[in-house]
N, C-alpha and C positions, 0 to 999 in steps of 0.2 A: 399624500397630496392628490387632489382633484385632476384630472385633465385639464387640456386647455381652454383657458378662458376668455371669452369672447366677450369687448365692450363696444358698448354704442352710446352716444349720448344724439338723444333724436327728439327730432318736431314734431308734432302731431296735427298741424294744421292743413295741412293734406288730407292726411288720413279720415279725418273725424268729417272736411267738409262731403267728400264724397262718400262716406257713408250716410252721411245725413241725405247728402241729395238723394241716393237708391234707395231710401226711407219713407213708402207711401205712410205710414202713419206718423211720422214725425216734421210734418209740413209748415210747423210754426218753429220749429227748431233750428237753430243756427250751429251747423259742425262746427263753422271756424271760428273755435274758442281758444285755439292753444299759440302762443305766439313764438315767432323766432326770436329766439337771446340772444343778443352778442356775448358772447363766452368771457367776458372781462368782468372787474372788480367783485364784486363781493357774490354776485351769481355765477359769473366764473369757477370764482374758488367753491361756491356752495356744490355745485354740479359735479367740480372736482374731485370734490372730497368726498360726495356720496359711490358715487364711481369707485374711486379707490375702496374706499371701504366697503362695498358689496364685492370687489372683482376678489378681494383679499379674502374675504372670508369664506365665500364660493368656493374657494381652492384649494379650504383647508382640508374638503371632504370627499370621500369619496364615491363621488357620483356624479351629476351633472346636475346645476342646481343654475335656473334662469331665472331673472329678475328684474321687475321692470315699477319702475315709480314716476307718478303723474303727479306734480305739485304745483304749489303757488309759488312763486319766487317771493319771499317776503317781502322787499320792496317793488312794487311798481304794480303789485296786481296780475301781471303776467304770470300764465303755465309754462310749465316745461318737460323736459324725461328726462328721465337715468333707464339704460336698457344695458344688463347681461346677460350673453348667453340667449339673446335673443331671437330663437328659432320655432315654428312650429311645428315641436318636432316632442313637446310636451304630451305626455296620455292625461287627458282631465280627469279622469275617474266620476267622481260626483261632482266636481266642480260645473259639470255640465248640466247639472239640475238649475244652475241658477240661469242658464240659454232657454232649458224648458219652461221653465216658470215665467220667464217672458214671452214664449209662443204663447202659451196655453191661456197666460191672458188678455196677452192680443185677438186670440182666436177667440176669445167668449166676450170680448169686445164686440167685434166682429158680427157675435148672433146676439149681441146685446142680452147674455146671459152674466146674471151675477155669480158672484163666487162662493154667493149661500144655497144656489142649486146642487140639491141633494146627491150623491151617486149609489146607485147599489151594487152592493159588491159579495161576492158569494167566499165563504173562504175556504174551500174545497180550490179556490185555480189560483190561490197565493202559493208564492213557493216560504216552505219553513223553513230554509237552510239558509236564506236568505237573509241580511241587515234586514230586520224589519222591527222595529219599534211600535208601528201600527198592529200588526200581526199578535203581539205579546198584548198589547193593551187591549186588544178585540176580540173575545171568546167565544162571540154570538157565533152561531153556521151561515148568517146575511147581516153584512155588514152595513150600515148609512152611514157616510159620510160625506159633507158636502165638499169640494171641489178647492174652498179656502180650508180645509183641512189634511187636505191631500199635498195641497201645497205647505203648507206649514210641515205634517211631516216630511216631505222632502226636503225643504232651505234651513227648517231649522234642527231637525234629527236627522239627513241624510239616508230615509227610507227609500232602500232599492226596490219593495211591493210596489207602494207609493207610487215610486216612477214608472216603473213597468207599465200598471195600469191605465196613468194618464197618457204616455204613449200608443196606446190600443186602442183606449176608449176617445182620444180629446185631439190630440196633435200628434201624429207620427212623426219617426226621425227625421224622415226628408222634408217636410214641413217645416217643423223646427230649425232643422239647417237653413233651407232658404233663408226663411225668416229672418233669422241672426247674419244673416251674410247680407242684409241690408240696414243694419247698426253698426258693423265693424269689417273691415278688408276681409274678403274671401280667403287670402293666402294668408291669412292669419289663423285659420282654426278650420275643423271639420268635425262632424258628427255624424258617423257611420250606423251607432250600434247602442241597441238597450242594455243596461242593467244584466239582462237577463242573457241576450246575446252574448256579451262577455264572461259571462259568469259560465257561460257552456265550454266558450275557447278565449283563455287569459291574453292572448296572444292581439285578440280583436281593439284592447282597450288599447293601443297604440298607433289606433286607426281614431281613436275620437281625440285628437288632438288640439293643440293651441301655442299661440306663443306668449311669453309674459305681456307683451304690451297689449296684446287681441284681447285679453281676458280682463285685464286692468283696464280697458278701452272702453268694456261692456259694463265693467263695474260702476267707472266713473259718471258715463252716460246716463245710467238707471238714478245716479242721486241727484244730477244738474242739467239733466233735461228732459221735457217730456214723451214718452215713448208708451204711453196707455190712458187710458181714463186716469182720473186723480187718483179716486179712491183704492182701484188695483194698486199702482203705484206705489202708493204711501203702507199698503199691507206688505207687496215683498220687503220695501226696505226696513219696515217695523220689523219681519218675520227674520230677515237675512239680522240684525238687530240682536235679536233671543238667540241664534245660534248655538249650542249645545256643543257643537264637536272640538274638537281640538284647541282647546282651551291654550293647549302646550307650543300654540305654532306663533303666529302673528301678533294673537292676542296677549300671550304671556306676559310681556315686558311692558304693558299699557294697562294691567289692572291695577287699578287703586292710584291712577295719573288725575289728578283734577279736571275736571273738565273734561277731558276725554272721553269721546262717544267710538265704537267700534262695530263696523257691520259686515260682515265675513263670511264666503262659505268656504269649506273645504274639499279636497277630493284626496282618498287614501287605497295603494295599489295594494296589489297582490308579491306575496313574497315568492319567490320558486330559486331555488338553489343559492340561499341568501344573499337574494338580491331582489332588493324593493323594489318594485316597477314604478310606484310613484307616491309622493308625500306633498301633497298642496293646500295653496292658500291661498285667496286674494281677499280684501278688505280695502274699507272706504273709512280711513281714521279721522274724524272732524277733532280740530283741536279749539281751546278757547280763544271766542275771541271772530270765531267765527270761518279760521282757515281749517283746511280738510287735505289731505292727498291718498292717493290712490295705490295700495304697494301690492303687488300680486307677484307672489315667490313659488315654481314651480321644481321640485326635486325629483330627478329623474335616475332611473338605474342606481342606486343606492346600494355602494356595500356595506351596509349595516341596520341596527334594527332602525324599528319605526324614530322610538326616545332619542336614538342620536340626531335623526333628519329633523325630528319635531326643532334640536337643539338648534341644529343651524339652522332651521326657518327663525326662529326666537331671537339669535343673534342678528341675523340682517333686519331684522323689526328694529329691534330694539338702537342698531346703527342710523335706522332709516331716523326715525322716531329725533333720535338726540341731535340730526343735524338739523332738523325741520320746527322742531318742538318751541 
């Protein structure tokens, strides 16, 4: 059995207004979208029961596994959460690529650079040992690629060259941080360190952290309100959309669901003395009909392989999924 488990059931209309106000680029956007619920009749039980059923399953495992979900209440139109284990105290891994992918195109906003501008890249200063998917696909000695391909391999193959890069070349980490720390509560997340940084000392990726609802906060935000030009926009959620990675996490229990749209990134740790540092996932699941919710499942400290943690992410999907659906 898992350690002890922490529930919250929480508002966001706080939250989200005053991230929207510390939001210079987001000046037509309204944070206060999420309303308080009186915990009674049939959203009572619905809240209930999602609760129960993520705190239960959390607990079967052995690790620390936070969770946190931003829905519609089916009647009335009103949002609400479901929060487990709700600490910032999750390592993002890659999940943090989806923070960059919204500096980097706030910042070429900013120079009024599109994201068909080319970059060149030599590959003598990639690292091989490295996740790189770019790296294996590009054999030239000077690489082109333009800047929406950089992104695409990071949100949708999870290329650590990829990120490295555009942190050097486009938006550093403290940049980046800033930036996201005015779409969602500062004590909700932090981003210390590249790719590359951690990949020297495993130990560092516990410094770029989040909490389920920080991370489900950003995700939500990026589908239902605006936070860049259009066109940016509608490329990460198309690109977050094609996802490739971890088919086996959030997504699993929603292929081949009617109507069902899925847009997800993932972040996957390091093992050292079998024990997973982390296994994540956050996703924006629109269902027919035109409602959507927000589940971002983060597993921490894991004693077991990756396919167990993939398992319980799948299961709390698939729990989220059947009471919402």
């Amino acid at each position: 059995m898992g350690g002890l488990t922490k529930v919250f059931g929480l508002t966001l209309a706080g939250a989200l207004a005053a991230a929207a106000a510390g939001c210079g680029c987001c000046k037509n956007v309204s944070g206060n979208q999420v309303n308080n619920v009186i915990e009674t009749g049939k959203a009572g039980w619905l809240k209930r029961a999602m609760t129960d059923s993520i705190a239960r399953i959390a607990g079967e495992y052995p690790g620390e596994i936070g969770v946190a979900v931003i829905y519609e209440i089916p009647e009335g139109g009103k949002m609400d959460t479901v929060a487990v284990n709700n600490a910032a105290v999750y390592p993002m891994m890659s999940v943090f690529k989806l923070h960059q992918a919204l500096a980097v195109c706030r910042e070429l906003d900013r120079m009024g650079v599109s994201l068909d501008t080319v970059m060149t890249i030599r590959r003598e200063g990639l690292d091989p040992k490295t996740w790189s998917p770019m790296l294996r696909e590009h054999s030239e000695p000077v690489i082109e690629l333009s800047v929406g391909d950089l992104l695409r391999y990071t949100l949708s193959q999870s290329d650590n060259n990829a990120s490295n890069l555009m942190f050097r070349r486009l938006v550093d980490v403290a940049r980046t941080d800033s930036f996201v720390a005015t779409l969602i509560p500062r004590e909700d997340f932090r981003i210390a360190y590249t790719e590359e940084e951690m990949s020297a000392d495993h130990g560092r990726a516990y410094a770029n952290r989040t909490s389920p609802l920080g991370v489900a906060m950003l995700m939500r935000r990026l589908f239902t309100e605006r936070l860049m030009s259009g066109k940016k926009q509608e490329f990460v959620k198309r690109t977050l959309a094609e996802c490739a990675t971890g088919k086996d996490r959030i997504v699993a229990p929603l292929i081949g669901k009617e109507g069902v749209r899925v847009a997800h990134k993932t972040g996957s740790g390091y093992v050292e003395n079998g024990v997973l540092a982390a296994h994540n996932d956050v996703a924006y699941v629109q269902l027919p009909g035109g409602r959507a919710y927000t589940l971002a499942v983060l597993v921490k400290d894991f004693k077991g392989n990756e396919a167990e943690a993939s398992k319980a992410v799948a299961r709390i999907s698939e729990a989220v999924y059947g009471l919402l659906k």
